[in-house]
N, C-alpha and C positions, 0 to 999 in steps of 0.2 A: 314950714319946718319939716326936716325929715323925720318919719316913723322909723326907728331902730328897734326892729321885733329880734332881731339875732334868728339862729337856723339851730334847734338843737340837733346833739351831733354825739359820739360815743365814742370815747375812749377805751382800746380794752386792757385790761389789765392781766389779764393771762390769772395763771395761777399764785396768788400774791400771802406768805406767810402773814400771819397776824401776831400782835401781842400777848393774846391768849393764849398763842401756843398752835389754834387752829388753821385751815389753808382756806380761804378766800378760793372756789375754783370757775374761772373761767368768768372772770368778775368784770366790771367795767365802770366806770364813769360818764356819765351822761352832763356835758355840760353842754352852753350858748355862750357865743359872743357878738356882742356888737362893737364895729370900730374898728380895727386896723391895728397892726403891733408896724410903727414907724422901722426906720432903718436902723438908727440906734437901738433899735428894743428896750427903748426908755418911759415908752407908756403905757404898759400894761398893769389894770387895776385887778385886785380878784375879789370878788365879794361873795363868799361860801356860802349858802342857804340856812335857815333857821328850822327851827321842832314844827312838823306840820306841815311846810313851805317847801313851793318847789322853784325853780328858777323866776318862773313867774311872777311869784310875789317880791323880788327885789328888784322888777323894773320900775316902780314909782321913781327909786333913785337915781334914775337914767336919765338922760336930757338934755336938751340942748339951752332949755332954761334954766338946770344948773350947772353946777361944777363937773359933773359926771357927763360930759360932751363925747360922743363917739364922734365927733368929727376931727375931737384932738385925744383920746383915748382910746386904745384896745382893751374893752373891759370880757372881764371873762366871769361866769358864773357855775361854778361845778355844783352838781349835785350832791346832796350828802347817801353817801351809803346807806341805803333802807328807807332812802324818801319814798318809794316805787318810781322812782326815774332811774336812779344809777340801781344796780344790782341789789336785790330788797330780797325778803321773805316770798312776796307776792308775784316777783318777774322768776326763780331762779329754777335752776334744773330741779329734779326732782331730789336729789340728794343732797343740797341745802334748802328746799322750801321749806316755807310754813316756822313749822317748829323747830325742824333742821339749822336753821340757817346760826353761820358762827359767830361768837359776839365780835365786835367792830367798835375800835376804838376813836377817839375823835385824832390819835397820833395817828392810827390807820391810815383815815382819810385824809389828813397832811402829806402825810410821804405818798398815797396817789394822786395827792394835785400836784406834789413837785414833776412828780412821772410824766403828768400831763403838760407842765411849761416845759420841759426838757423833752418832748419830743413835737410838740405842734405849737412853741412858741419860742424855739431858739434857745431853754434856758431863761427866757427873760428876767430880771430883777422887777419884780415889782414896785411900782411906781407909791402904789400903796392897797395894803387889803386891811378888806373893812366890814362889818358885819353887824347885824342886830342879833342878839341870844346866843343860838347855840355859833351862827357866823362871826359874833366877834371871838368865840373863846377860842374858835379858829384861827382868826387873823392872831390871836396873843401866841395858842402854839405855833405859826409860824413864825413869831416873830423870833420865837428863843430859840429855835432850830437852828432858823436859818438867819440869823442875825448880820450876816457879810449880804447875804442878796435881800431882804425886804428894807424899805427907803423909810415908809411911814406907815402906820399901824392907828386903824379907827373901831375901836370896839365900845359899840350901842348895848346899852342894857344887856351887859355880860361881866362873866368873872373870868380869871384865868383858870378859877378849879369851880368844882360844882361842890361847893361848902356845906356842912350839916343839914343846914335846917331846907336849904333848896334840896336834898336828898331825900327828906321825913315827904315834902311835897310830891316829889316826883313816886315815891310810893304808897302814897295819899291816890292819887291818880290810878295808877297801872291798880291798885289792888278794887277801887271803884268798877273795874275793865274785867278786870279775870273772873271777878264772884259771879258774872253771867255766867248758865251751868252749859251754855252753847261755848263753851271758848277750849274745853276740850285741851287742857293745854299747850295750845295752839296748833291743834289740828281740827279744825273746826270745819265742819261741814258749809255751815252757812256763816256770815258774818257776824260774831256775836252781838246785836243791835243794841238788847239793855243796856251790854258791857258798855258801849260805844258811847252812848247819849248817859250814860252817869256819868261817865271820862269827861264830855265834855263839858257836862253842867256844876261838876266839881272844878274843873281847871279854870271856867271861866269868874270862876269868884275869888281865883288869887291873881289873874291875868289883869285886872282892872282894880284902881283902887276905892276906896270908901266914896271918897268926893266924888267918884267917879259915876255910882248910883245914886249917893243922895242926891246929888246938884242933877241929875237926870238928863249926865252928857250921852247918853246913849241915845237920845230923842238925834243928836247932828250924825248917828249914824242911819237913820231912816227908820228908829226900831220907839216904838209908840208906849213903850212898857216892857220894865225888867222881861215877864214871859215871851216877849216878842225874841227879844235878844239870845235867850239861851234856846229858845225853839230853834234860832239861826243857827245858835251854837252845836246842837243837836244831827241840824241837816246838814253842817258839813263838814263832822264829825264821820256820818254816816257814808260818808263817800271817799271815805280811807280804808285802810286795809289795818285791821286789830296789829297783827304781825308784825306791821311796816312801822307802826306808833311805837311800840314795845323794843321795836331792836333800835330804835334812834334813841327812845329814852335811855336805855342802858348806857348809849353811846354818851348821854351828856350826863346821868348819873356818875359814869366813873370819871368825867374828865375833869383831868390834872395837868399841864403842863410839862410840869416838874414827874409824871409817871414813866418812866422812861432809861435806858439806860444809861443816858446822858447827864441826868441830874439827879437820877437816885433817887427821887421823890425830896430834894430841897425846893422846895419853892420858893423861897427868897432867892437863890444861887439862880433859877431858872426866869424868873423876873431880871435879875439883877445881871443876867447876858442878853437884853433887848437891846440893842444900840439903836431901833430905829425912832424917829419921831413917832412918838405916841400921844394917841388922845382918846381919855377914860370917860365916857359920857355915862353914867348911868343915870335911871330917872328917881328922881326925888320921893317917888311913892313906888317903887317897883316893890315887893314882897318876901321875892325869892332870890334875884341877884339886888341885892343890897346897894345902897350908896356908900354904906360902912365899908363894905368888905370891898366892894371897887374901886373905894380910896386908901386904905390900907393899900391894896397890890400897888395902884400908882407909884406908892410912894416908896415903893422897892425898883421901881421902874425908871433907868436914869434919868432919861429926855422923855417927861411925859407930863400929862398937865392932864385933872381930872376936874373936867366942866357940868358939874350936873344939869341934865335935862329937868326945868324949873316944870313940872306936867301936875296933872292930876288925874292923868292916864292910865296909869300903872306901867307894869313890862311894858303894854303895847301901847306908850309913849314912843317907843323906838322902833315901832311898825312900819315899814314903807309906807307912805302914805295914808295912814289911818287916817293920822288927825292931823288935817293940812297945815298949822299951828306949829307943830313937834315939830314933823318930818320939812318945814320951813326950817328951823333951828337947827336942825341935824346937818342937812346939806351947805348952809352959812358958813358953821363948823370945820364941816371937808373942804369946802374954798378956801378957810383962812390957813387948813394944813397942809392943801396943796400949794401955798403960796412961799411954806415955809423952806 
């Protein structure tokens, strides 16, 4: 079987107005593809990155032993604004780094991935975009955009808006990160490390669920005790940029869909313009994007069918490849939507 590593590659976006009001300057997108965009330009998949993740972590979904075949798909994976691959805190000129840099909305990075299929992929219709976390609430704002060109729509343990109480979370987190007195409001000299490693040992006890430590599934990820695990969590935490965390959370604290001047902030109206096949997977113990509130949007959503992932995983039930298990189910899922 062929290895499809893809070649990462950069898109640039020039100077690109934002929602905030601020300019994006001299910005760019960093994506990979594996796979081929056919004659028709009828197979290209786009699978947008999640909090934390860089193109990398969504090749488990890639394959020849599943449905995501680059021998019959062009799949494409853009970076999200502020991962440190595409245009972040941590890569930019001097007059957006660090602390500088503009807020960046998740509608932002929509309309620069269209940029990017409308100049290095013909325009393509996607065949289908699909995402775990902050990547599916992508695929959903794409879907209500651009509802004449995306076919089918798979959004993993995400919501179309980032709802209350995942907001109360998301600054649960960031305010764990900043009370380091190294963080300098993000002009920090050094990495603020406390900041980093309480980020991550508070994040990872809403990222996994109850069953998830009593039953002591963490033992099938190589990790021999609770401390073993968030010490992981810890180190590679510590190998991020404080900045790069902060400007992506922002990006999925405010996202809405419906934020926009297209829908005015209706989010039933902005659900209820999805024409394409939709599939709602969220997992049964997620914390923060809910199976409630992921089945409520479905069900504003015309052609959509919401399957819960049956896990005791938590969020990262919808992990590429965590848990061979899930991420079995997930992919089954995309076979029977690409069939449809």
């Amino acid at each position: 079987m062929s290895v499809h590593q893809g070649l990462e590659r950069q898109f640039q976006l020039g100077n690109t107005p934002l929602q905030s009001g601020e300019i994006l300057r001299d910005g760019w997108l960093s994506f990979v593809q594996t796979g081929e965009l056919n004659a028709a330009a009828d197979n290209l998949i786009l699978i947008p990155t999640y909090y934390g993740g860089t193109h990398m972590g969504n090749m488990p979904f890639i394959g020849a032993e599943g449905p995501l075949d680059p021998e019959r798909f062009c799949i494409v994976i853009p970076n999200l604004i502020g991962n440190g691959r595409s245009i972040s805190p941590s890569n930019s000129p001097n007059n957006q780094a660090a602390g500088h840099f503009p807020r960046v909305s998740l509608y932002d990075n929509v309309i620069a991935q269209k940029r990017l299929l409308e100049h290095h992929f013909h325009d393509a219709s996607p065949a289908l975009v699909m995402g775990w976390s902050m990547g599916g609430m992508q695929a959903l704002q794409w879907g209500c955009l651009y509802p004449e060109k995306v076919k089918r729509i798979m959004s993993i343990c995400a919501t179309a808006r980032c709802w209350p109480h995942n907001q109360v979370f998301l600054e649960g987190v960031k305010a764990a990160l900043i009370c380091d007195p190294a963080w300098h409001e993000g002009f920090y000299h050094r990495q603020p490390e406390a900041g980093l490693k309480a980020f991550a040992r508070v994040y990872a006890g809403w990222a996994y669920s109850q069953a998830f430590f009593r039953d002591e599934l963490y033992r099938s990820l190589g990790f021999d005790s609770i401390s073993a695990l968030l010490e992981y969590w810890e180190e590679d935490h510590l190998t991020q940029d404080a900045n790069n965390l902060l400007a992506v959370l922002e990006s999925w604290k405010s996202a809405d869909i419906s934020a926009n001047d297209v829908y005015a902030g209706d989010l039933p109206a902005a659900l209820g313009a999805i024409t394409a096949k939709t599939l709602i997977m969220p997992s049964t113990t997620d914390f923060y994007f809910t199976e409630q509130d992921a089945a409520w949007e479905a069900a504003h959503i015309p052609n959509s069918q919401c399957v819960p992932l049956q896990s005791d995983w938590g969020h990262c039930a919808g992990a590429p490849g965590r848990n061979p298990i899930d991420t079995a189910h997930i992919l089954a899922a995309c076979a029977t939507l690409l069939e449809r």
